[in-house]
Residue frames relative to the residue before (quaternion, step in Angstrom):
aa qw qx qy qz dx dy dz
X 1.0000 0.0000 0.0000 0.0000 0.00 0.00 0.00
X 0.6227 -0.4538 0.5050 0.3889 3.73 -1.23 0.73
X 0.1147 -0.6814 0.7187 0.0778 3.18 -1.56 0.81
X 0.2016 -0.8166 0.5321 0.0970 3.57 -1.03 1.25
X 0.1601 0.7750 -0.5761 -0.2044 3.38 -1.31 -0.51
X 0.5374 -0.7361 0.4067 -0.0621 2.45 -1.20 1.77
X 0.0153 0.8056 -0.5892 -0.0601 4.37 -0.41 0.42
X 0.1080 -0.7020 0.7002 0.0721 3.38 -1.10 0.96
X 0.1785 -0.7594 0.5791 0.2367 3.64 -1.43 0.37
X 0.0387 -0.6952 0.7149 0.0638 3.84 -0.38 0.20
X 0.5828 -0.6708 0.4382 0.1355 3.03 -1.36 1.76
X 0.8187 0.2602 -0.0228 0.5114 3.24 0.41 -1.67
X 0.6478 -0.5867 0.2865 0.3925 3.40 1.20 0.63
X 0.4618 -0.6724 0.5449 0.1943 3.13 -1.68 0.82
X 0.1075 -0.6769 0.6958 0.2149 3.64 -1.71 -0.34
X 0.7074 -0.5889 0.3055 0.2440 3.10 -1.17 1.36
X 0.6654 0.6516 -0.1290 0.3405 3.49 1.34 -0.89
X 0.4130 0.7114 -0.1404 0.5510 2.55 2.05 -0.95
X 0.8542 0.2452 -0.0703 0.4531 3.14 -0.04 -1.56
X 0.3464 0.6316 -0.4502 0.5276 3.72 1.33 0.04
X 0.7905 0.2464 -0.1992 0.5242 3.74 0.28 -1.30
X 0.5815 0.4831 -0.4579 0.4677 3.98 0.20 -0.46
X 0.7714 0.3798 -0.3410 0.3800 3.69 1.01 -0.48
X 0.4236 0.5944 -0.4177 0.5411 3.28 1.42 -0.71
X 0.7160 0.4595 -0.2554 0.4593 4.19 0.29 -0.71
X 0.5134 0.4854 -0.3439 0.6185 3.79 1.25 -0.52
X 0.7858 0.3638 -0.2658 0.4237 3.64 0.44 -0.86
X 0.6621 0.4770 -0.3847 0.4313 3.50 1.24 0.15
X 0.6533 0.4601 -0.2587 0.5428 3.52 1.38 -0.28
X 0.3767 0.7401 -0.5064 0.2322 3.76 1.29 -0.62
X 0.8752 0.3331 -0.2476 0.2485 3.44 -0.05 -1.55
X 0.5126 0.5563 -0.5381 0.3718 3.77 1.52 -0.08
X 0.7783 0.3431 -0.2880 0.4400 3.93 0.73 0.31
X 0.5734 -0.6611 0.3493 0.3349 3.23 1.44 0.66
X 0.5605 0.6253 -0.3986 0.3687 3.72 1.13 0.79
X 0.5213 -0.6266 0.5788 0.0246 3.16 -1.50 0.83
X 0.0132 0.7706 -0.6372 -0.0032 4.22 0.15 0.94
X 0.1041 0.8794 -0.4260 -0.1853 3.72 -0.18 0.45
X 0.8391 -0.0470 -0.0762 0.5365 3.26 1.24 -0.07
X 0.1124 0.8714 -0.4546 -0.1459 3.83 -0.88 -0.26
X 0.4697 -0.7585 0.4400 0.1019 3.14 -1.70 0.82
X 0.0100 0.9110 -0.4112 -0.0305 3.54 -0.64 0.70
X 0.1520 -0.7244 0.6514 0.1667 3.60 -0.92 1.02
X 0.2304 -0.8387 0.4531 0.1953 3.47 -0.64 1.28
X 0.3849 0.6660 -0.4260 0.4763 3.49 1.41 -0.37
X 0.9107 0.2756 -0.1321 0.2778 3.19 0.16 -1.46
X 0.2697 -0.8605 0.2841 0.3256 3.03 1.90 -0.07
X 0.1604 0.6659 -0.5839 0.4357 3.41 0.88 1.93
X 0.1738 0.5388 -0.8234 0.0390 3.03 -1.85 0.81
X 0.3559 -0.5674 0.7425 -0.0120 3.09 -1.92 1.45
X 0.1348 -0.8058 0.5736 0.0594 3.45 -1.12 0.69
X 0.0297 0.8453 -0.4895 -0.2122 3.60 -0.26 -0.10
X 0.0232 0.8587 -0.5086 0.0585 3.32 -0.74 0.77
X 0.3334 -0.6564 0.6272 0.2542 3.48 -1.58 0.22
X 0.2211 0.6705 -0.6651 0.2433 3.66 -0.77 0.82
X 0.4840 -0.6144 0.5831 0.2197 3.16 -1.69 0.93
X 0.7037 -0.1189 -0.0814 0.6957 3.62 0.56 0.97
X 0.8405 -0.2851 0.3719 0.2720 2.51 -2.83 0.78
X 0.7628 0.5005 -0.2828 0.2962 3.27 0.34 -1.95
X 0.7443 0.4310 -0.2882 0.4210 3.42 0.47 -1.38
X 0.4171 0.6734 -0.4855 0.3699 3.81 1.56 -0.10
X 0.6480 0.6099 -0.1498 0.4309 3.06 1.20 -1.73
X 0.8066 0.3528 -0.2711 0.3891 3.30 0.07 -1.21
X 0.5626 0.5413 -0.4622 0.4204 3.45 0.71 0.26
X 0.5915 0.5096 -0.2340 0.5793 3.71 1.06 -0.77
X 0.6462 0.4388 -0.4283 0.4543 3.97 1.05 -0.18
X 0.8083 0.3047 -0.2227 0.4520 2.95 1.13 -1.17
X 0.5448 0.5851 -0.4874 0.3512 3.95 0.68 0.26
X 0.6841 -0.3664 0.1616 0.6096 3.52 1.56 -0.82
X 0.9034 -0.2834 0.1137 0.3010 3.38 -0.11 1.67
X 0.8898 0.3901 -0.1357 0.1940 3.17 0.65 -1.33
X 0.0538 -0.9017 0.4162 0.1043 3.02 1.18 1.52
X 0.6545 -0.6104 0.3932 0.2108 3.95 -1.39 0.34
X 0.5171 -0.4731 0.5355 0.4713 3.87 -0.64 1.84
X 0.9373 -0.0806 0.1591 0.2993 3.29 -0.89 -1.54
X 0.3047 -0.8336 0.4536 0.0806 3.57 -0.88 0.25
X 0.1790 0.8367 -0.5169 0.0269 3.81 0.35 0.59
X 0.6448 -0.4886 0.5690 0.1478 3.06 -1.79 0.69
X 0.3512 0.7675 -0.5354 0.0313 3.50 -0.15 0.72
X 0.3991 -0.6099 0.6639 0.1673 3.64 -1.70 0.12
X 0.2652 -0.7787 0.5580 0.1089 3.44 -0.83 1.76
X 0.2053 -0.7631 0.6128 -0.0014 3.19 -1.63 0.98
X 0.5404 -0.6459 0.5104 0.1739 3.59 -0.50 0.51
């Protein structure tokens, strides 16, 4: 299955907690679209969060993050892990 990663920006910054629960909600909605959240990074200062996921497309990445709580991803890319 494609692997994505995903980047959100939050203006006024993020808090780790936050994104702890918004993922913990991605991981309850994941499997009505056949996705796979496996981890994420966060720069709370800068209010970034990177997602990585498995999903048979971008969209169905997305639509799980609309429907778990809104916060759908700036951008989405298609990547390929390397060691």
């Amino acid at each position: 299955m494609p692997l994505y990663m995903d980047v959100h920006t939050i203006a006024d910054g993020v808090a780790m907690a936050d994104v702890a629960q918004a993922h913990k909600a991605d991981l309850q909605h994941q499997g009505r679209h056949d996705v796979s959240y496996l981890r994420y990074w966060v720069d709370e200062s800068q209010g970034t969060i990177f997602c990585l996921v498995e999903a048979p497309s971008a969209e169905a990445a997305a639509a799980v993050h609309r429907e778990a709580h809104g916060l759908v991803a700036d951008q989405i890319f298609q990547v390929q892990e390397g060691s």
